[in-house]
LOMARMI-641907 format. One record per residue: residue number from 1; residue in three letters; z, y, x negated of N, C-alpha, C in turn. Coordinates in steps of 0.02 Angstrom, whole numbers, plus 32768, in hexadecimal, padded with zeros to 4 digits. Layout:
# residues N
+-----+------+------+------+------+------+------+------+------+------+------+
| pos | code |  n_w |  n_v |  n_u | ca_w | ca_v | ca_u |  c_w |  c_v |  c_u |
+-----+------+------+------+------+------+------+------+------+------+------+
| NUM |  Ala |    Z |    Y |    X |    Z |    Y |    X |    Z |    Y |    X |
...
+-----+------+------+------+------+------+------+------+------+------+------+
# end
This chain:
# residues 94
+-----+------+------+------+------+------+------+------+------+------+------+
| pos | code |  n_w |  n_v |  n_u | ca_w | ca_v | ca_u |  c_w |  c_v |  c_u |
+-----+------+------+------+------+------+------+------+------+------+------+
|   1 |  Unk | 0832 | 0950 | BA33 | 083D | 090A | BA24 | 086C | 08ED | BA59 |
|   2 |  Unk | 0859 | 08B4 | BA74 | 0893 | 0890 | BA8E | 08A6 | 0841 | BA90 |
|   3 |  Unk | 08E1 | 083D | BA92 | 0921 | 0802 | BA76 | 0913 | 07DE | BAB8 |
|   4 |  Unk | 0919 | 07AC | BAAC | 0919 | 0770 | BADC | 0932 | 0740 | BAB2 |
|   5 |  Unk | 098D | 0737 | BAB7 | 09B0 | 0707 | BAAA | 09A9 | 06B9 | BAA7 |
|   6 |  Unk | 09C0 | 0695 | BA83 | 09C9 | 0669 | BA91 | 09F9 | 0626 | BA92 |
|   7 |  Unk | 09FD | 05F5 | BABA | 0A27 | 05BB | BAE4 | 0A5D | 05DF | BAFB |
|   8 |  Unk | 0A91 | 05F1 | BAE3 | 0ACF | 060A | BB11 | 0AD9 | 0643 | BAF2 |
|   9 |  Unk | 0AAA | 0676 | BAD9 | 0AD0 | 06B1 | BABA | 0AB0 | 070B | BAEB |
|  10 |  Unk | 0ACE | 0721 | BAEA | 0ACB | 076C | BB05 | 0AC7 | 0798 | BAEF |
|  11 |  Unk | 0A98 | 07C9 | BAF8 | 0A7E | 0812 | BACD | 0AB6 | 0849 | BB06 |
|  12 |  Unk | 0AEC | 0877 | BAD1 | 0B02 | 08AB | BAF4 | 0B0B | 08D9 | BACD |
|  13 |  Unk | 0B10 | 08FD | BAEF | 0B0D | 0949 | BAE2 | 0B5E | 097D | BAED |
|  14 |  Unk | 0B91 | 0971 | BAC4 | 0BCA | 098F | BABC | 0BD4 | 09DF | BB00 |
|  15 |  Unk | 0C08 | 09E9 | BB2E | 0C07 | 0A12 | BB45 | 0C31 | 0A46 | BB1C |
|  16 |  Unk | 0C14 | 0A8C | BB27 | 0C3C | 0AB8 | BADE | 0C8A | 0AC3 | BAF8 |
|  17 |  Unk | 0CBB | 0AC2 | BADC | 0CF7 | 0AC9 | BACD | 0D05 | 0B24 | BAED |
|  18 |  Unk | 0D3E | 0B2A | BB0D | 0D50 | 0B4F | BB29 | 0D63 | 0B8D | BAE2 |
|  19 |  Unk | 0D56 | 0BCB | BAEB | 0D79 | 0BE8 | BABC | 0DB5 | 0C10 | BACF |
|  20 |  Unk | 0DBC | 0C10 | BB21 | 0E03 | 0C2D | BB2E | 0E28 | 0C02 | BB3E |
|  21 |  Unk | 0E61 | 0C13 | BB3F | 0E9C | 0BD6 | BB6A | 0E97 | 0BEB | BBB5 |
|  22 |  Unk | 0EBD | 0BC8 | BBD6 | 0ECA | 0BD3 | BC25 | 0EEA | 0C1B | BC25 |
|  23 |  Unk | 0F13 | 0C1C | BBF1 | 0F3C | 0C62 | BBEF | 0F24 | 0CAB | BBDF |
|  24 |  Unk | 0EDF | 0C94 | BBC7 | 0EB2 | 0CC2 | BBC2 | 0EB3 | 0CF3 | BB5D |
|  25 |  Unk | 0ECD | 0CB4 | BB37 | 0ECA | 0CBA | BAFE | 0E9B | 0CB9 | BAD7 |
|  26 |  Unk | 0E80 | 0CD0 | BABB | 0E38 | 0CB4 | BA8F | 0E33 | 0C95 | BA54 |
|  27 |  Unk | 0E19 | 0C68 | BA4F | 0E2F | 0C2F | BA1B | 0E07 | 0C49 | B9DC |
|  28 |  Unk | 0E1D | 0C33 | B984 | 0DFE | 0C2D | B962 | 0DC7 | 0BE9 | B950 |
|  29 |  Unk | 0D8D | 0BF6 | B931 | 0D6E | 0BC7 | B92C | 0DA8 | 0B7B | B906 |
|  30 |  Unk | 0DD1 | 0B8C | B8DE | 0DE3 | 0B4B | B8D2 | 0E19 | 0B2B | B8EA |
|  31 |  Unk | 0E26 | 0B5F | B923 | 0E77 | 0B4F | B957 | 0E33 | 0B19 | B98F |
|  32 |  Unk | 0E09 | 0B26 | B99D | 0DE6 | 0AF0 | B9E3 | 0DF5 | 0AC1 | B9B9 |
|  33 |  Unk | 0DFB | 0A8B | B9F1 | 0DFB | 0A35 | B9F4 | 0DA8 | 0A19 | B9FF |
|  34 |  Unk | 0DAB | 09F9 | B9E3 | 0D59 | 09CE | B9EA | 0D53 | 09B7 | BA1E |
|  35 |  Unk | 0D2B | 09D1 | BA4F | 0D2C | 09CD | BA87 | 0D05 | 0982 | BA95 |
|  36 |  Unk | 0D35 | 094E | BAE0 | 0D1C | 092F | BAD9 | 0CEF | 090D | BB12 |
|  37 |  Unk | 0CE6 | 0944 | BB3C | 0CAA | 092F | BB81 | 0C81 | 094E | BB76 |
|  38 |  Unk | 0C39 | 0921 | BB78 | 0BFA | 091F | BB6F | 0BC1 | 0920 | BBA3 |
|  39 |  Unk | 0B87 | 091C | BB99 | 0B4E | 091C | BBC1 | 0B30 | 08E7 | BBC1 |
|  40 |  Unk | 0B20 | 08B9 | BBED | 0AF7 | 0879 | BBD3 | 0AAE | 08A5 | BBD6 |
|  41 |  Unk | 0A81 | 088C | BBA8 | 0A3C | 089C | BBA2 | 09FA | 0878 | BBAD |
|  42 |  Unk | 0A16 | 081E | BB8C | 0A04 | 07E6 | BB9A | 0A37 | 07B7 | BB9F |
|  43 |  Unk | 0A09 | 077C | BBA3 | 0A28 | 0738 | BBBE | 0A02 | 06FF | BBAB |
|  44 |  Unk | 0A28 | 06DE | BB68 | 0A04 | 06AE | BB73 | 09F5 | 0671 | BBA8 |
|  45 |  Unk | 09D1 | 0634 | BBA3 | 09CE | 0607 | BBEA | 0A0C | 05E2 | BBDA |
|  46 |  Unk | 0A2A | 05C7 | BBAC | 0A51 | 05AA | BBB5 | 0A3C | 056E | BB96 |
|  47 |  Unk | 0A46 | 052B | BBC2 | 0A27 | 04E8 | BBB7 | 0A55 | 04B8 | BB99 |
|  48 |  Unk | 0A44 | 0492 | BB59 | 0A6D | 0466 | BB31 | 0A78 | 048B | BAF9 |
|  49 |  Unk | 0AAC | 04A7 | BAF1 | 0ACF | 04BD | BAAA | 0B10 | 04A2 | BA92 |
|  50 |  Unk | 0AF0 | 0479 | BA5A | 0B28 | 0449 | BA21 | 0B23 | 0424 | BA53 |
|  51 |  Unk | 0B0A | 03F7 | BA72 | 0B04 | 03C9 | BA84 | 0B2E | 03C6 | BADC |
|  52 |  Unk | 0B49 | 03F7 | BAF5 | 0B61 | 040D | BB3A | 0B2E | 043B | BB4C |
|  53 |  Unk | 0B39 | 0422 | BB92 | 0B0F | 0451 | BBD5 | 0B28 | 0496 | BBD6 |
|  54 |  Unk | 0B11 | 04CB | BBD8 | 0B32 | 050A | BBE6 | 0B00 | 0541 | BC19 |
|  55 |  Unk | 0B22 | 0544 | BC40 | 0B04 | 0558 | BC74 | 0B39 | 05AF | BC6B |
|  56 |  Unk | 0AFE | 05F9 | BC6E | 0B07 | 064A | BC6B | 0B3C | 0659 | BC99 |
|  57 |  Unk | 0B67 | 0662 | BC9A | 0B8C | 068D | BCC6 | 0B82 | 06D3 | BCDB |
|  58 |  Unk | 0B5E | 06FE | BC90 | 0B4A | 0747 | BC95 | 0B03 | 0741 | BCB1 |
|  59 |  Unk | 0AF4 | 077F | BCBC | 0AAE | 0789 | BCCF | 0A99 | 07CA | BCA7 |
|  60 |  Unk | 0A68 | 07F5 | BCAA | 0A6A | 082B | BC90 | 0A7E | 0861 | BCC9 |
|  61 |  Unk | 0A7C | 08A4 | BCA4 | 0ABE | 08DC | BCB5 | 0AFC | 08D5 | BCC9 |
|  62 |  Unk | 0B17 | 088D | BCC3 | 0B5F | 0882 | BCD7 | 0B80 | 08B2 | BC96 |
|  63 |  Unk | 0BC0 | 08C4 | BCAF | 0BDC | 08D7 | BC77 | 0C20 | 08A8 | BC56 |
|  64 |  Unk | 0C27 | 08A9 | BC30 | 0C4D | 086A | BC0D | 0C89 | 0873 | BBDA |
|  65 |  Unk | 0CAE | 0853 | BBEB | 0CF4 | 0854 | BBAB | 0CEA | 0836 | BB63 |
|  66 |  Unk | 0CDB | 0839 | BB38 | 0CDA | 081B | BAF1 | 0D18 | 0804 | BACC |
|  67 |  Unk | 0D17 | 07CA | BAAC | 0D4C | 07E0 | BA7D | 0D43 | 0802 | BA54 |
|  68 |  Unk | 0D6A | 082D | BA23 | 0D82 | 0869 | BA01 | 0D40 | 0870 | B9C3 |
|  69 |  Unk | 0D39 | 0839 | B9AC | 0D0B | 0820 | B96E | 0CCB | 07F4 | B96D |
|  70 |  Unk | 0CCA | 07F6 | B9A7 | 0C9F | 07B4 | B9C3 | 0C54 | 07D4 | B993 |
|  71 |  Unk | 0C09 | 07A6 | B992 | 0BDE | 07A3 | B99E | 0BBB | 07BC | B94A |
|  72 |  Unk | 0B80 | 07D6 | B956 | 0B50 | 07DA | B926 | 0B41 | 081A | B942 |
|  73 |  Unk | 0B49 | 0869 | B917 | 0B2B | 0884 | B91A | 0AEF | 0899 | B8F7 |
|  74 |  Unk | 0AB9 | 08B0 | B921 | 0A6B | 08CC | B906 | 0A4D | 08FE | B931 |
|  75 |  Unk | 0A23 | 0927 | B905 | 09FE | 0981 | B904 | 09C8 | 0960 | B930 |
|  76 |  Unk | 09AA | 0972 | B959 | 096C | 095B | B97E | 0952 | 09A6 | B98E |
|  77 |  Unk | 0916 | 09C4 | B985 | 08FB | 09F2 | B99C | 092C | 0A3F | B98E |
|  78 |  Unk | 0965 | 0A34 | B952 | 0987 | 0A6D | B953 | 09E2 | 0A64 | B98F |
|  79 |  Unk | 09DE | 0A3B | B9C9 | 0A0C | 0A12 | B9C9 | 0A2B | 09EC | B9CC |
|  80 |  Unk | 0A7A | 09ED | B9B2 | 0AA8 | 09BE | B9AE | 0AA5 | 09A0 | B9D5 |
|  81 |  Unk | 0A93 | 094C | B9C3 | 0ABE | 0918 | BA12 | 0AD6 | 08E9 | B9D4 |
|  82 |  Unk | 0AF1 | 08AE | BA1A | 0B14 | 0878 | B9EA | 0B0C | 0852 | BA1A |
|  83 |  Unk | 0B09 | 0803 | B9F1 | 0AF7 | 07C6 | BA19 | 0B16 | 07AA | BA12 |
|  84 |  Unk | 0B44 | 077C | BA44 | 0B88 | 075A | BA3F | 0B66 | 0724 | BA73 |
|  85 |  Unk | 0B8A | 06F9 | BA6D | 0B84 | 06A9 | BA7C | 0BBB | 06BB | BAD8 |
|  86 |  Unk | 0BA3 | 0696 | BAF3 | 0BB9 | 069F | BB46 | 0C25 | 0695 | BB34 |
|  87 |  Unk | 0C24 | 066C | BB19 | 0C62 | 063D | BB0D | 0C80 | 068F | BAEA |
|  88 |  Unk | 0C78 | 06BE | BAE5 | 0C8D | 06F0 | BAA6 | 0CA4 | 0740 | BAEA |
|  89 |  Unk | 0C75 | 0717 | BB2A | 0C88 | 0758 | BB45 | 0CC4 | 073E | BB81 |
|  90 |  Unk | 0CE4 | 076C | BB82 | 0D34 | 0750 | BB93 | 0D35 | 0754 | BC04 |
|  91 |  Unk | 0D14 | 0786 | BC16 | 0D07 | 079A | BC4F | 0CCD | 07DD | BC6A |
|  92 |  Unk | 0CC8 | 07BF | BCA2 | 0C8D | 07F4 | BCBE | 0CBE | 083E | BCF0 |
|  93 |  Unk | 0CB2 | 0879 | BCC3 | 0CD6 | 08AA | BCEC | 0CB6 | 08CE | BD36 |
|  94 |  Unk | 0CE3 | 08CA | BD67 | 0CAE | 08E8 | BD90 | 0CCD | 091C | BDA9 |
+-----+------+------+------+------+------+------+------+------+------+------+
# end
């Protein structure tokens, strides 16, 4: 199946959360932080949303900063993504 967003919103795909530290600790599942750089997957076009012009900044495979809570998650084909509105993703990591 595939998602093709729409006016200003973005299909991503969560990058998995580290389970060691730098120090070389190994984390328990409920010690990780919700990790919050992602995968873009899609893109919507953009256009007039709420009545403003909004023109994509992302593209797909950029990888991206989220806020903490942002978006809509949903199961597609077995996986997790989530679709968050352009305005929701904070920066593009490179």
């Amino acid at each position: 199946m595939t998602i093709k967003p729409l006016g200003d919103r973005v299909v991503i795909k969560m990058v998995e959360a580290e389970e060691t530290t730098k120090s070389g600790i190994i984390l328990a599942g409920s010690a990780k932080e919700k990790p919050q750089v992602a995968q873009v997957l899609a893109v919507g076009p953009g256009g007039l949303v709420e009545g403003k012009e909004v023109q994509m900044q992302v593209k797909v495979n950029d990888k991206v900063l989220i806020s903490k809570y942002a978006g809509t998650e949903v199961k597609i084909d077995g996986e997790e993504l989530i679709i968050v509105r352009q305005s929701d993703i904070l920066a593009i990591v490179e």
